[in-house]
N, C-alpha and C positions, 0 to 999 in steps of 0.2 A: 509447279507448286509455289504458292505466295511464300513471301517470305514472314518469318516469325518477328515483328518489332514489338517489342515490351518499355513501356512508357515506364522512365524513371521516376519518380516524385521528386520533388526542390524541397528540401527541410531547410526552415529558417535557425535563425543560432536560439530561438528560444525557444523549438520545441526538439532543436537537437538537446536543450541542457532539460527539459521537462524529461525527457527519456534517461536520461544516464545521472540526474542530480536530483530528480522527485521519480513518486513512484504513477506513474503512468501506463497503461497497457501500450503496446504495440508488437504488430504481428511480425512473422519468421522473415517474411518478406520485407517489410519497412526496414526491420533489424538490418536485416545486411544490404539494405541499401545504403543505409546509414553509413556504415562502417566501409562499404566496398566505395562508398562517392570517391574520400580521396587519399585513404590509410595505401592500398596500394601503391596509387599516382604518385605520392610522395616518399613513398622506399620506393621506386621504381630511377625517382629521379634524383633522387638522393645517390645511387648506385650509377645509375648513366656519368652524373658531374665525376663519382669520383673516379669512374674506370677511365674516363676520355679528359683527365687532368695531362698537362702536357708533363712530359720530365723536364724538369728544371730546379736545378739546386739551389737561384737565388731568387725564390722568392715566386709570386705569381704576377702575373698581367693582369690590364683593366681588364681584360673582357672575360678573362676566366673568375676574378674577384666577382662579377657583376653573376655569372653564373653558379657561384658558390653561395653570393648572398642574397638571391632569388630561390636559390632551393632550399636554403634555409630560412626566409620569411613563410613559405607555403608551410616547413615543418612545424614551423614554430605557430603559425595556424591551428594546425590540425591539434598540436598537443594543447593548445588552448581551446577547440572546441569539445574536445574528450577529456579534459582535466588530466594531461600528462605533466603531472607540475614538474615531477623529475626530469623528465627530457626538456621541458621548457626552458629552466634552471640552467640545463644542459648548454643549450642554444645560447643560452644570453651572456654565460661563461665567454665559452666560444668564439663570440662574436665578439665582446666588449675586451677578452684579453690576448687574441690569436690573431683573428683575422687581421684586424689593421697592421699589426707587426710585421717585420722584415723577416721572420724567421716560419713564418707559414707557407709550407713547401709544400706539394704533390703528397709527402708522407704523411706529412702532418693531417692533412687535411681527410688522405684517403683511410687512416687509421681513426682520424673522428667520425666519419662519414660511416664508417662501418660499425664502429661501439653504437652511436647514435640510431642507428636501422634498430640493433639488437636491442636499445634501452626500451623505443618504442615499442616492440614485439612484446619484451617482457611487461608491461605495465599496461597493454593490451588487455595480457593476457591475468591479471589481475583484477580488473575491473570484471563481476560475475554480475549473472544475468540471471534470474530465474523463469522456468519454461513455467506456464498456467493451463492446464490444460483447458479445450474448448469449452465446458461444462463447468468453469468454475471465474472463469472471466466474468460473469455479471455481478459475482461479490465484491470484488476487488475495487475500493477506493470508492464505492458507490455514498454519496451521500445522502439518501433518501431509500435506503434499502429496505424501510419498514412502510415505507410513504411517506406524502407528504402530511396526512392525517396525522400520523402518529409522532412525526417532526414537530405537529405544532402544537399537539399535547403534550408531551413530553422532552424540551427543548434541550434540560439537562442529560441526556439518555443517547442522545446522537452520538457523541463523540466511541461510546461502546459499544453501538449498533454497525458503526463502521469499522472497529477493530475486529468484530467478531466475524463481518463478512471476508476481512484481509487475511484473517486467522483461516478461514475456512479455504479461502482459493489460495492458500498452501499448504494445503494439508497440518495444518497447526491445530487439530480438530479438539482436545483438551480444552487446549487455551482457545477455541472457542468456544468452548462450552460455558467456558470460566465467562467470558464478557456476555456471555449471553444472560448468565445468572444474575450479572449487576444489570442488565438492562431488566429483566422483573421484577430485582431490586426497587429500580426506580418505577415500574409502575406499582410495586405492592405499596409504599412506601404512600405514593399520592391514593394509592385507592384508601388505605388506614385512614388517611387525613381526610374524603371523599367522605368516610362511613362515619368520621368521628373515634374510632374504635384505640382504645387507650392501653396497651401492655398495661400488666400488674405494676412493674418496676418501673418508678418517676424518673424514665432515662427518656431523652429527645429521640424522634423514631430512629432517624441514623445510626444512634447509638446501643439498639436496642437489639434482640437475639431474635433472630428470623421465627424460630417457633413463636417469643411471645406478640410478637406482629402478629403473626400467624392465627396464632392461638384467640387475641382479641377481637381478629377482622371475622372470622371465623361465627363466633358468638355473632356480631352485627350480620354478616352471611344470611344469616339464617334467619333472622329474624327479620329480615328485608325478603327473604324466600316464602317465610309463614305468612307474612303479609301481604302477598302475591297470591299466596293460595288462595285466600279470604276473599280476597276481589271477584266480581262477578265474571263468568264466563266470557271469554272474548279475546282478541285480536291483544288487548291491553295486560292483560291476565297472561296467556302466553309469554308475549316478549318480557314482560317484568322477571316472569318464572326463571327462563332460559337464560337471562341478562347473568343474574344471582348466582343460579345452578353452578352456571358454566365458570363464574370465575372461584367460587368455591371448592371446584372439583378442580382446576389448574392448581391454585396455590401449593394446595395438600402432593400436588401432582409435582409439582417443580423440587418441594423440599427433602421430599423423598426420594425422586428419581434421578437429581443432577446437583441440587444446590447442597447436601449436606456430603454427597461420597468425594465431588471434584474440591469441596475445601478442604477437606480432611483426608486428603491423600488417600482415599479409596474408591478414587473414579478414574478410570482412563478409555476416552473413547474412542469409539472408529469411524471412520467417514461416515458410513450410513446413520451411525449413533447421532453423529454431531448436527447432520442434515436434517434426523428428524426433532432433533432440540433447536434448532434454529426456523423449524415450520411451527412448533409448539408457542414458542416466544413468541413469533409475530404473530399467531393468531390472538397469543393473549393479549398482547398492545392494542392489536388494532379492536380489539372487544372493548377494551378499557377506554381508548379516545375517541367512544361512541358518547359517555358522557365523563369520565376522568378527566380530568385537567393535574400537569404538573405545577407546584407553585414556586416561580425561581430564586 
């Protein structure tokens, strides 16, 4: 029977800190390799110096000094590449007010050696991780989750098209719902400006109440759809029709089914709710930066 060899990966220090100090995916596997490279090796040897300390009640030798303060540059490593400031803090105590002293004995040393294991373990065990399951990893951190089309129509609208994906690969499905609603915000918003289409109320569109957006683009809708009718039969007549139709039956479709209950605390959804309001929105986007442009 061959034998089993499993190739470890070499993580450098900046995509150890992209994993544990940004939000990066990586899998079960990377994870604890991560962690097992040298979190063990260093309680391991942290433990070996202090059990194989000689007795001696004055003081230490060069060569167990050199052994204590080689196992402590590796700790004090590792809690700097996992942001263990407390253990760090720990070390540098340690070292800048014990070690050089006459008074750092076997006890001394094997009684820090042992708090210091346990400081690590616990601020380990602090640092949390969240599981993504396999089906929700392509949300997560994506910048171009609508495309690139709809990135370069709509430039202000990115930054909620990727909360709403980060929202969703954690089950945050609400509050996706919620970013999703600002991101048709931002296409109803340029499409108003697109049609011309003026609310009743002389408030700037931002400022202005989604029905009477609604209500104005609405009137324009249609009027761009009867005008569509009119035209002669054809290829040109169709797409106009369909153009119009489609984003008139979304708007009315958005305001009603997620934009008015999720603001006013009478919406709360569930994964498949929020999955299919996040297929909804991108088709609306990507209809609109077929000719919509945002203005920044």
């Amino acid at each position: 029977m061959k034998n089993l060899r499993i190739s470890r990966p070499k993580f450098t220090e900046a995509e150890i800190w992209d994993v544990f100090g940004g939000r990066k995916i990586i899998t079960l596997w990377e994870m604890t390799i991560i962690l097992a490279e040298d979190g063990p090796i260093v309680l391991d040897e942290l433990q070996t110096v202090a059990f194989n300390l000689p007795d001696s009640s004055e003081g230490i030798g060069a060569e167990v000094h050199k052994q204590v303060s080689d196992a402590l540059v590796k700790a004090e490593g590792f809690c700097e590449r996992f942001h263990l400031f407390g253990c760090k803090q720990r070390i540098r105590v340690f070292v800048d007010n014990i070690l050089g002293g006459s008074t750092c004995t076997k006890d001394v040393i094997y009684n820090e050696f042992f708090a210091l294991s346990q400081q690590i373990v616990k601020e380990l065990a602090e640092r949390k991780l969240v599981f993504i399951a396999p089906s929700k990893t392509d949300y997560l951190e994506q910048a171009a989750l609508f495309g690139a089309d709809v990135n370069r129509a709509f430039p202000l609208s990115q930054a909620e098209i990727k909360d709403a994906g980060n929202c969703l690969a954690v089950d945050l499905n609400t509050a996706a719902v919620f970013h999703l609603m600002r991101v048709a915000e931002h296409g109803l918003y340029a499409l108003a400006n697109h049609l011309g289409a003026k609310p009743n109320k002389p408030f700037p569109l931002p400022y202005s109440d989604w029905n009477e957006v609604i209500t104005a683009m609405e009137v324009e809708l249609k009027k761009r759809k009867d005008m569509a009718s009119q035209m002669t039969r054809g290829a040109q007549k169709d797409e106009e029709t369909t153009f119009y139709g489609a984003l008139l039956e979304s708007i009315t479709y958005f305001r009603d089914k997620y934009r008015n209950p999720v603001s006013h605390l009478r919406g709360s959804y569930s994964d498949t709710q929020a999955l299919d309001a996040y297929e909804e929105v991108r088709k609306f986007m990507e209809k609109l930066a077929e000719r919509v442009k945002e203005a920044n």
